[in-house]
N, C-alpha and C positions, 0 to 999 in steps of 0.2 A: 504494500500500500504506500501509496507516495503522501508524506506529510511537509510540510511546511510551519517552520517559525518565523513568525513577522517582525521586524523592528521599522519604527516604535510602537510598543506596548497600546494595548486596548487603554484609553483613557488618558496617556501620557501628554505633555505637553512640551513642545520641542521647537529649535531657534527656524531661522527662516532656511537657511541652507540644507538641514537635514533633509538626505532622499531616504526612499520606503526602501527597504533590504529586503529580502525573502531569500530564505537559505530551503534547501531542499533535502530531503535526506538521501538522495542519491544524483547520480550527476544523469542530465536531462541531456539526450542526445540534440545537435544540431537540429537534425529534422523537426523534433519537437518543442524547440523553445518557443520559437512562435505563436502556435496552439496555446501553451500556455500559458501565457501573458496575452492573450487574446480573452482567454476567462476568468481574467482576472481585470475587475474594472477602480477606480482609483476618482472618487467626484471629492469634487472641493469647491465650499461655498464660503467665499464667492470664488468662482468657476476659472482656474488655471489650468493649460496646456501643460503638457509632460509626456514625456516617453521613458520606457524602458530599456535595458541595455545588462546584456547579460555579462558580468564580470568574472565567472567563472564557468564551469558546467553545471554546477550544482547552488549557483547565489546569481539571482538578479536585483536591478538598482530602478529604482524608478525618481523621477528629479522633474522637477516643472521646469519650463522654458526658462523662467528666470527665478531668483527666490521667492521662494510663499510667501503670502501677503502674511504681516501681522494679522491677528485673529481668525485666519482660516479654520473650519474644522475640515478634515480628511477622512473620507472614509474610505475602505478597501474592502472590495466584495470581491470573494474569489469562488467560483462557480466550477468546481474540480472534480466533485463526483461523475466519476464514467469516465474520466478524462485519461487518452492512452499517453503515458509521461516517457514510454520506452522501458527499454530494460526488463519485462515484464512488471511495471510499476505501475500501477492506474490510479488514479483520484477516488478516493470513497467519501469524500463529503466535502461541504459548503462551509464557508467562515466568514464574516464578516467583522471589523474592527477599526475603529475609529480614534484620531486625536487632535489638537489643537497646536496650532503655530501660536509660540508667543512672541514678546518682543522683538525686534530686531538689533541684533548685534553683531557688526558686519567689522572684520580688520583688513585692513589694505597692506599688504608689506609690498616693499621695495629692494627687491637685494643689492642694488646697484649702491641705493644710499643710504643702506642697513639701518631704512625709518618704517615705522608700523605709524597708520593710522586709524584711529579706532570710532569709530558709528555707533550711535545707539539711537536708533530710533531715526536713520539719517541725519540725526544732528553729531558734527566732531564734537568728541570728546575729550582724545587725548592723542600726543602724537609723540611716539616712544622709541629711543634708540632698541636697534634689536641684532643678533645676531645669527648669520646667515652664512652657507657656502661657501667654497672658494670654486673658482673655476672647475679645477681638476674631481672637487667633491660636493658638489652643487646641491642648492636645496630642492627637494619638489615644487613643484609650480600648480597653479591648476585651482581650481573654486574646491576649497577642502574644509571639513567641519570639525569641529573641537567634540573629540569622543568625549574625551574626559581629560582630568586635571590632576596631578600631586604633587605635591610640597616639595619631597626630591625626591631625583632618577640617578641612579645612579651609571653614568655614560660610559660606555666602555669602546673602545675604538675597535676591538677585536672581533665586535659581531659586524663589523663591515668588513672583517678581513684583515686590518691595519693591525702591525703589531702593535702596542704601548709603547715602546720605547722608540719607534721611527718618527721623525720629523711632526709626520700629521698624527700621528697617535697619543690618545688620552683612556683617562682612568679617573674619575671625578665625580662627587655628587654636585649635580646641579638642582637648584632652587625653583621653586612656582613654574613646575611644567605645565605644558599646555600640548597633550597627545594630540595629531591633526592623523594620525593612523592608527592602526589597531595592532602595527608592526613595528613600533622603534620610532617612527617619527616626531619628533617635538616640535 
């Protein structure tokens, strides 16, 4: 039976950038991704554009054309029963689940001249020196969302491969992280 976990949560309330995730418990062949995001409907009042975009075999993304309005509510109805997911996997039932955009709090970085700007609500807030890649080891780029936050991380150079003691290599805790991945990214 093909099941599906959704993020975010029934009831949750989440910034304007966050997209819909749906992870699958088995990896969805080519042929049928389609299909399945095809029965799976996504309405938001008031009423934004969006698509989906499968990030792996087994997790798709869904993201409106531009950020969610503050106070939208989202719902997702997924329409899966009978539905053939491949693999011998089929959909055995229907779910629906709903949440709310809150605020907006939008940061602009600039790696060139290692400045963040910070939005709330469109209005600047603050504009904060920041630190960013170098050429050779460069930062991600891209509209990315604040998973989550902790006090300190502790950095190590070695899970990018660098030893600690080479030039570019570190071993440190650093203060008030801000996760923009679910993999190592700060």
């Amino acid at each position: 039976r093909l099941t599906t976990s959704a993020f975010p949560g029934d009831g949750a309330t989440v910034g304007v950038g966050m997209p819909i995730k749906l992870h699958f418990n088995t990896d969805i062949p080519d042929d049928k991704r389609q299909n399945i995001v095809d029965h799976i409907a996504v309405d938001s009042s008031p009423a934004q554009p969006g698509g989906w975009i499968w990030f792996t075999a087994d997790e798709a993304h869904y993201r409106p054309a531009k950020y969610w309005r503050s106070g939208t509510t989202v719902t997702v109805r997924a329409q899966l029963q009978g539905i053939d997911a491949g693999n011998d996997y089929w959909g055995l039932g229907n779910w629906t689940e709903s949440f709310t955009i809150g605020d907006s709090h939008i940061s602009y970085v600039d790696t060139a001249t290692h400045e963040m700007q910070v939005y709330s609500n469109g209005a600047l807030q603050w504009v904060w020196p920041v630190s960013t890649g170098r050429p050779n080891l460069q930062t991600i780029n891209g509209t990315l969302v604040v998973w989550y936050k902790s006090q300190v991380v502790k950095m190590d150079s070695l899970g990018l491969g660098i030893p600690r003691n080479s030039p570019d290599g570190y071993f440190e805790d650093v203060y008030w992280d801000t996760a923009i991945s679910v993999d190592g990214f700060y």
